[in-house]
N, C-alpha and C positions, 0 to 999 in steps of 0.2 A: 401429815400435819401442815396447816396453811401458818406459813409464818412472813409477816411485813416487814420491811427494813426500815425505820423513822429515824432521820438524823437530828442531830444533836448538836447547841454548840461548840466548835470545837476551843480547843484550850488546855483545860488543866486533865491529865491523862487516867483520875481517875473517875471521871463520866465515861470512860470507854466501857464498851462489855457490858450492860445491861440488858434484862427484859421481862417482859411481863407477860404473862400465861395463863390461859384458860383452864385452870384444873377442876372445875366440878361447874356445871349445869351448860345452857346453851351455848354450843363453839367452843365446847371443850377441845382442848389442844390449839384454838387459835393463839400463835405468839408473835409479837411485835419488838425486834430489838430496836433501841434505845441507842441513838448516835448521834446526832446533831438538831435536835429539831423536837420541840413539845409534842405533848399526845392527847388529843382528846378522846377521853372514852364515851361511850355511847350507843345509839338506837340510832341517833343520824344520820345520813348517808353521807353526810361531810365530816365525819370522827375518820382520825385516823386508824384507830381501831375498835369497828364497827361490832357492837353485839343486839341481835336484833329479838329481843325478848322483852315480852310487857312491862317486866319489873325493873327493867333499866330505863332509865329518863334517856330525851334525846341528845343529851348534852352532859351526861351524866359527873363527871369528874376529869382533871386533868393532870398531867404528872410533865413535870419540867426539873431544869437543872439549875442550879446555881452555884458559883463555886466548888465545884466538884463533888455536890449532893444533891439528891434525888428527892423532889417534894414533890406531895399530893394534895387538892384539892375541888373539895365537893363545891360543884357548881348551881347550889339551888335545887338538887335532884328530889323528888319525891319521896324515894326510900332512901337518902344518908348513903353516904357512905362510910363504910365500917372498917379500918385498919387494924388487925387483931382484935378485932372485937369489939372494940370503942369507933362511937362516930365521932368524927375527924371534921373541921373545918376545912384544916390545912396542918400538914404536919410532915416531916422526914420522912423517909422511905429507906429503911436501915436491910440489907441482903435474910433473905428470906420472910420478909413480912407476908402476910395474907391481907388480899382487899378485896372486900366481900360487897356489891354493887346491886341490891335487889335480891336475889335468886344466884346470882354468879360470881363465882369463887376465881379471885386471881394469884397468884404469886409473883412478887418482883422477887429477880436475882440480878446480883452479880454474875457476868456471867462465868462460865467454868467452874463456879463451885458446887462443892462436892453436893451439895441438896439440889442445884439445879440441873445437874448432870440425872439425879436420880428420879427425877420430876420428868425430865425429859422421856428418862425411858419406859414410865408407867405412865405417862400420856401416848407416848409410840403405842404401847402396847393395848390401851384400849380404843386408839384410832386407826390404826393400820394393818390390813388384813396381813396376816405371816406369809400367807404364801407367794404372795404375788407384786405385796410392798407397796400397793395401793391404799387408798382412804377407804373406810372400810362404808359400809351403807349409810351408817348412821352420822359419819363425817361428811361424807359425800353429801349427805340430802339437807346435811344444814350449812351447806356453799352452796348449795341451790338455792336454799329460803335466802340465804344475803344479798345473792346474784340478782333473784327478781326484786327486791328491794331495793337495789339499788338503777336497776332496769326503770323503777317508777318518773326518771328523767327522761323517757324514752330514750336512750340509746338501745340498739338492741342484742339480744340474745338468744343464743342457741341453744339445743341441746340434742346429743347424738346418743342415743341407744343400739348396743353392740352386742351381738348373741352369736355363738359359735354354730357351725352347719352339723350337725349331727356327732354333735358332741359326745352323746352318748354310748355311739359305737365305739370309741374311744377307748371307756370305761370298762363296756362290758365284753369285747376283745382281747384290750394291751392292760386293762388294769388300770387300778384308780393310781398307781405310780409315774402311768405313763400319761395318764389325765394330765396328771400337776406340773409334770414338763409342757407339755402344750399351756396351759395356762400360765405359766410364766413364762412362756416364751412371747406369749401373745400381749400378755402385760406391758415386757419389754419395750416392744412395738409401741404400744399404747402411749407408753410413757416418753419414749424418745421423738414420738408427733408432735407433741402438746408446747404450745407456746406459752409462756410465763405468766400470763392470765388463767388460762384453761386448768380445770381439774379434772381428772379422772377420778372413778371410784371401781371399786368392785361391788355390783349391786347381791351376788349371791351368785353358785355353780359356775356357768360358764356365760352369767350375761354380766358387762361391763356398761360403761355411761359418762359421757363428758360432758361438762358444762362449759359455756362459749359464751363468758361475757362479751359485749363489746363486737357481736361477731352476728353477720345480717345470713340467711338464710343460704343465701348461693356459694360466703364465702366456707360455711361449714359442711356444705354439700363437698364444696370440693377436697375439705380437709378428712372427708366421712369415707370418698373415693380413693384420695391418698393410703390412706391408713387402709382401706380393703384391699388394695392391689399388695403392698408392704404384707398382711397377712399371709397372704396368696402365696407371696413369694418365699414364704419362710421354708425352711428347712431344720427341720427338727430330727435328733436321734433318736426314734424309737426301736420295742425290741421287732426283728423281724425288716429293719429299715424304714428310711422314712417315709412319710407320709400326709399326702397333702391335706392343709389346714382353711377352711374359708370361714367367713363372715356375712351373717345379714345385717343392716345399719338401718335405723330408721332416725330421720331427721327433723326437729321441728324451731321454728323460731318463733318465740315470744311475743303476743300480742298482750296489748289494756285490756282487752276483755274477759281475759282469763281469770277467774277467780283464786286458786290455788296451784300451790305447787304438784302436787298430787293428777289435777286434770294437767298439768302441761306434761307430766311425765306418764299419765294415761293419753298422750296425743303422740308421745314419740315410742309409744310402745306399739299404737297402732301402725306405725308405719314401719315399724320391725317387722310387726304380723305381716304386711302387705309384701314385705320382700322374702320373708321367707315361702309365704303364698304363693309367689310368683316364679319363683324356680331357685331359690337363693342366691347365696353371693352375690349380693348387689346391695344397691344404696337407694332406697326410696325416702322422698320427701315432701312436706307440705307446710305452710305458714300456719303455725296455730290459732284458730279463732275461739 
């Protein structure tokens, strides 16, 4: 789950502990708590929290505090914005409301309460793969589509595609029990690399995938090399003893030319194929054109 921290002003102590939640259409599960500081929602690459789908304006709505209450208000948006169902100018934001933005369904809570706790965990549960506690494909590929949106400033951006070395014997050896240790072990890994921008996902079986805002070609090369030697090293319990674990990587950064997300992650799959091609365990790379 990608969740933002937006502060708030501070003061009267019952603005503390809010947030608003993705629960139904694009960026579902993305959530923004609520702490000192207004929110704009939107398409725009300057909202604080950004939903990047046609039927959201780029400026779409904004939620602030006053006096220790929570208001919302439609900013001129194209599709209204809908608070339980009614389009709203401007109006409170009472614990459990729905605010419905085009296509995209959100929830403000309070937070800790009992329906936000329970929202939390059937968001977990349709964004986070169980086994391994990563984002699952579908989470993952839409922090890609925001990444290169917001990339459209040119800062740049990476992305590392991660596939295990013969994963397979694995499987059909030690068993798909001893698979899913290996693969969360290797998750582990995965997840204790990543710097607080970065997300990981699990794209499906035993291939993985990071996206690297903010982050130029050489520095994700080295973080792709990092992270293989750290596999390498691993030591895992399997039955019969353990048994060494490698990775192929393939690396690309984000160019204007590129039309979709889909050819940028057909540019870093090729450079998987080229390392596994090449004898594996290694890190091949190139600038996406």
């Amino acid at each position: 789950m990608t969740t933002r921290r937006i502060r708030l002003p501070p003061g009267n102590p019952a603005t503390a502990g809010a947030r608003l939640l993705v629960i139904h259409g694009a960026s579902i599960g993305l959530c923004v708590e609520l702490i000192d500081r207004p929110v704009n929602i939107g398409r725009g690459r300057d909202c604080e929290m950004m939903i990047d789908h046609a039927s959201v304006s780029r400026m779409h709505c904004r939620v602030w505090t006053e006096e220790g209450r929570f208001h919302i208000r439609d900013n001129g948006s194209t599709n209204k914005t809908l608070v339980n169902g009614h389009v709203v100018e401007t109006c409170e934001l009472k614990d459990g409301d729905t605010i419905a933005i085009g296509e995209i369904v959100l929830k403000f809570f309070r937070r800790e309460s009992p329906e936000d706790r329970y929202h939390q965990a059937m968001v977990e549960m349709a964004t986070v793969d169980a086994l391994t506690l990563l984002p699952n494909r579908r989470t993952w590929r839409e922090s890609l589509e925001r990444a290169i949106a917001q990339a459209q400033d040119g800062s740049p951006l990476s992305l590392i595609f991660i596939d295990l070395d013969h994963f397979k014997r694995v499987n059909d050896e030690l068993g798909h029990l001893a698979g899913d240790e290996v693969l969360k072990a290797v998750a582990a890994v995965i997840r204790d690399s990543l710097t607080p921008d970065c997300l990981a996902g699990r794209l499906g079986g035993e291939e993985f995938a990071i996206v690297m805002p903010r982050t130029a070609l050489a520095r994700a090369v080295d973080c792709a090399e990092r992270l293989r030697l750290a596999i390498e090293s691993l030591t895992i319990a399997l039955p019969g003893g353990p048994r060494p674990v490698t990775t192929s990587l393939g690396v690309v950064q984000w160019q204007p030319g590129i039309q979709t997300s889909a050819e940028f992650m057909r540019a870093a799959d090729l450079e998987l194929f080229r390392a596994k091609s090449e004898g594996r365990n290694r890190v091949c790379a190139r600038a996406s054109t």
